[in-house]
C-alpha positions as CSV (number, residue, x, y, z in Angstrom):
1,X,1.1,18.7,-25.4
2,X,4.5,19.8,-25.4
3,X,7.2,18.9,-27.8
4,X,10.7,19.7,-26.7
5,X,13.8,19.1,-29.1
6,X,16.6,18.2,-27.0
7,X,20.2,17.2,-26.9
8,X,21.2,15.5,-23.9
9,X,25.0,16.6,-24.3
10,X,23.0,20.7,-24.1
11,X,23.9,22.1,-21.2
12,X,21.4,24.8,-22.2
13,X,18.7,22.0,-23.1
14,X,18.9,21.0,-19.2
15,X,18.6,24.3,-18.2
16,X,15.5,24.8,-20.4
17,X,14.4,21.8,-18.9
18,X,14.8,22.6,-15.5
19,X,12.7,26.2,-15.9
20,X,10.0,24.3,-18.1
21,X,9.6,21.8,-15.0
22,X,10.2,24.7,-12.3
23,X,7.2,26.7,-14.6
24,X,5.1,23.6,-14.4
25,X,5.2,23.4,-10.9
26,X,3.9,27.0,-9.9
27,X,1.2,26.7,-12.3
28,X,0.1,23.5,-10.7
29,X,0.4,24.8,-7.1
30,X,-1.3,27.8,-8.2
31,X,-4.0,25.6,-9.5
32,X,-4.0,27.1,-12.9
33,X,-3.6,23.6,-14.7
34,X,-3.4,20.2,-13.5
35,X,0.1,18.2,-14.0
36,X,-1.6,15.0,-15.7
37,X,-3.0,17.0,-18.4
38,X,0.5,18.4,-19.6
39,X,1.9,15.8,-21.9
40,X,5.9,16.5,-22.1
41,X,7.3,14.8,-25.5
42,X,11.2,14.8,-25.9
43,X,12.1,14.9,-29.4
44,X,16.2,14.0,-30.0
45,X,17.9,16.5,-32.1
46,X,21.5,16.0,-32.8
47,X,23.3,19.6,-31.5
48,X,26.7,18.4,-33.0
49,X,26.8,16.0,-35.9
50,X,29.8,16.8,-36.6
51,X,31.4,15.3,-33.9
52,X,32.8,11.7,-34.5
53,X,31.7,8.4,-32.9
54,X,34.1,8.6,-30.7
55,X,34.1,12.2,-29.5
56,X,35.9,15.4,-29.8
57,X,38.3,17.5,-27.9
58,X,35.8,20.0,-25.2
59,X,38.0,22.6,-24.8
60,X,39.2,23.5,-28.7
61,X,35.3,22.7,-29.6
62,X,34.5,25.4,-26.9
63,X,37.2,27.6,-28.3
64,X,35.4,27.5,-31.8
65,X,32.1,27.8,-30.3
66,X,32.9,31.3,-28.7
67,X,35.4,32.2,-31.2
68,X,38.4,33.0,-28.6
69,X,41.6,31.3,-27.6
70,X,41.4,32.2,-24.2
71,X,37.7,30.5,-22.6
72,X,38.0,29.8,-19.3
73,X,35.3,27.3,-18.1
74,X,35.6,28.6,-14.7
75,X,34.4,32.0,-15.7
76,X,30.9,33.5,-15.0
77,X,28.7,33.0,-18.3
78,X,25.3,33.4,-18.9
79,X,24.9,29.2,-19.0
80,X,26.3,29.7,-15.5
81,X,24.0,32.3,-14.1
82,X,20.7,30.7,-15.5
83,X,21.9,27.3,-14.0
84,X,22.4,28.6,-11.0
85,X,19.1,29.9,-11.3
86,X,17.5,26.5,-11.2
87,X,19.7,25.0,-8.6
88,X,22.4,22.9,-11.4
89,X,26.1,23.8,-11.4
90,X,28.1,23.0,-14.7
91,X,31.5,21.5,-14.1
92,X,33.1,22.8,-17.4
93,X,36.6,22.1,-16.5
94,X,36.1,18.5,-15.4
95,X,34.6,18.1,-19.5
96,X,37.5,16.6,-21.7
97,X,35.7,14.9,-24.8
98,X,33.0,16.2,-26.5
99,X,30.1,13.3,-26.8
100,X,28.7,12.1,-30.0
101,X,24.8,11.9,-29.3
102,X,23.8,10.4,-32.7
């Protein structure tokens, strides 16, 4: 049994997923485990609570998170390396509102 505490507004929680599921996968075809006896359990955890119910502005909450004025979502980050990684692109600059997920 695996218990995963995830945010679906995480871009690295999808990421994580992604590997976990990509992991899964080779160890099945490699016939180290069997895929119906890994139970996956997603457990909601609340990344942001300060965010109100109707959301916040993405780009100045981005701007806090990494603590400089000039973030660029088009620029090569780590979050865009490992996504690429597992086959998702992040669309930073499309994000306007940050989403309340409580």
């Amino acid at each position: 049994k695996v218990e995963a505490f995830y945010d679906i507004s995480c871009t690295w929680c999808r990421v994580a997923k992604a590997n976990f599921h990509k992991a899964l996968e080779k160890l099945v075809k490699a016939g180290e485990i069997k895929e119906e006896d890994v139970e996956l359990v997603f457990r909601a955890y609340v990344l942001h609570p300060e965010v109100p119910e109707e959301g916040g502005d993405y780009k100045a909450a981005k701007i806090a998170d990494d603590d400089t004025a000039d973030w660029d979502p088009l620029k090569n980050t780590p979050i865009h390396r490992w996504a690429k990684r597992v086959g998702m692109n992040f669309n930073f600059d499309r994000i306007t509102v940050t989403p309340n997920t409580w």
